[in-house]
C-alpha positions in Angstrom: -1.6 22.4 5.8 -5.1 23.3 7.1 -6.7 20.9 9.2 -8.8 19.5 6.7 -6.2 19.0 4.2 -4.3 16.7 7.4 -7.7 14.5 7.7 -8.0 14.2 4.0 -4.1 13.0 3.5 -4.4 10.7 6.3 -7.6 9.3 5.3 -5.8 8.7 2.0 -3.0 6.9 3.7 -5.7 4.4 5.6 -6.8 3.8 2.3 -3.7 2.7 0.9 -2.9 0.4 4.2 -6.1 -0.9 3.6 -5.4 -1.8 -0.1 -1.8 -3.1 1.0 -3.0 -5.7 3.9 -5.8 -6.6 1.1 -2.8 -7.2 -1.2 -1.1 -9.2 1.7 -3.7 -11.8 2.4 -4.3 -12.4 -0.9 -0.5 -13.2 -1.2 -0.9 -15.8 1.3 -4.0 -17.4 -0.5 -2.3 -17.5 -3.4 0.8 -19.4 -2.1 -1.4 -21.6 0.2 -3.2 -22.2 -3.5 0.1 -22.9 -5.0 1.3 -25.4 -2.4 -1.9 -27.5 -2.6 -2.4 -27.2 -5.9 1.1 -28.3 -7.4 -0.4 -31.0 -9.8 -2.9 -29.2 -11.1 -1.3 -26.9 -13.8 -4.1 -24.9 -14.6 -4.8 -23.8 -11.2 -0.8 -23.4 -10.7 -0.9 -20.5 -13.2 -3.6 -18.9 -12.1 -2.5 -18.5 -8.6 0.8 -17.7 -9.9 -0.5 -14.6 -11.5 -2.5 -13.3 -8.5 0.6 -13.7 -6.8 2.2 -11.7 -9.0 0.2 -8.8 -9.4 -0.7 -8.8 -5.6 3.2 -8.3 -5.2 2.9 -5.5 -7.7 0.2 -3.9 -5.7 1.6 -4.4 -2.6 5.0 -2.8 -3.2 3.7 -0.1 -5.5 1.3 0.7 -2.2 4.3 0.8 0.4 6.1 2.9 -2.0 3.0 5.1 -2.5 2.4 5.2 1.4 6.4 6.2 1.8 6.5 8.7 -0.2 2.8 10.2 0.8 4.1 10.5 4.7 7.7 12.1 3.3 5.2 14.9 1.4 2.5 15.3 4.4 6.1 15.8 7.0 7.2 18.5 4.0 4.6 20.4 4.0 4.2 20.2 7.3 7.8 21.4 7.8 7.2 24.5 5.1 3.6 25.5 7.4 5.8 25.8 10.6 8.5 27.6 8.8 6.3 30.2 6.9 4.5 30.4 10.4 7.9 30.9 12.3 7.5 27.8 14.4 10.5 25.7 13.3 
């Protein structure tokens, strides 16, 4: 991978930690919401779906950045073998 290409995925990896820890707090609203808000069953269901698709990002992001770092350490591993370093 050319140096640029190395910036570029990493940059893209920030990106998803950033969208993850996003994810995370609102996560933690939404069950702060759900524990004050228990007789109110309007607001119950509402926070119950934005903690349910927050858990959908969140997991779809660590699974993204996961599988991102095991293809940046492959191709890193092909570049050093096609450049007889490895």
């Amino acid at each position: 991978m050319s140096p640029r290409q190395k910036d570029t995925a990493h940059q893209i990896e920030k990106l998803f930690y950033g969208l993850v820890s996003v994810s995370i707090i609102f996560i933690v609203f939404a069950v702060v919401g759900i524990l004050f808000m228990l007789e109110n069953k309007e607001a119950l269901v509402i926070y119950s779906l934005i903690l349910a698709i927050n858990l959908i990002v969140a997991s779809l992001g660590f699974l993204f950045i996961r599988c991102f770092n095991k293809f940046i350490t492959k191709m890193e591993e092909n570049d050093e073998r096609r450049n007889g370093e490895y």
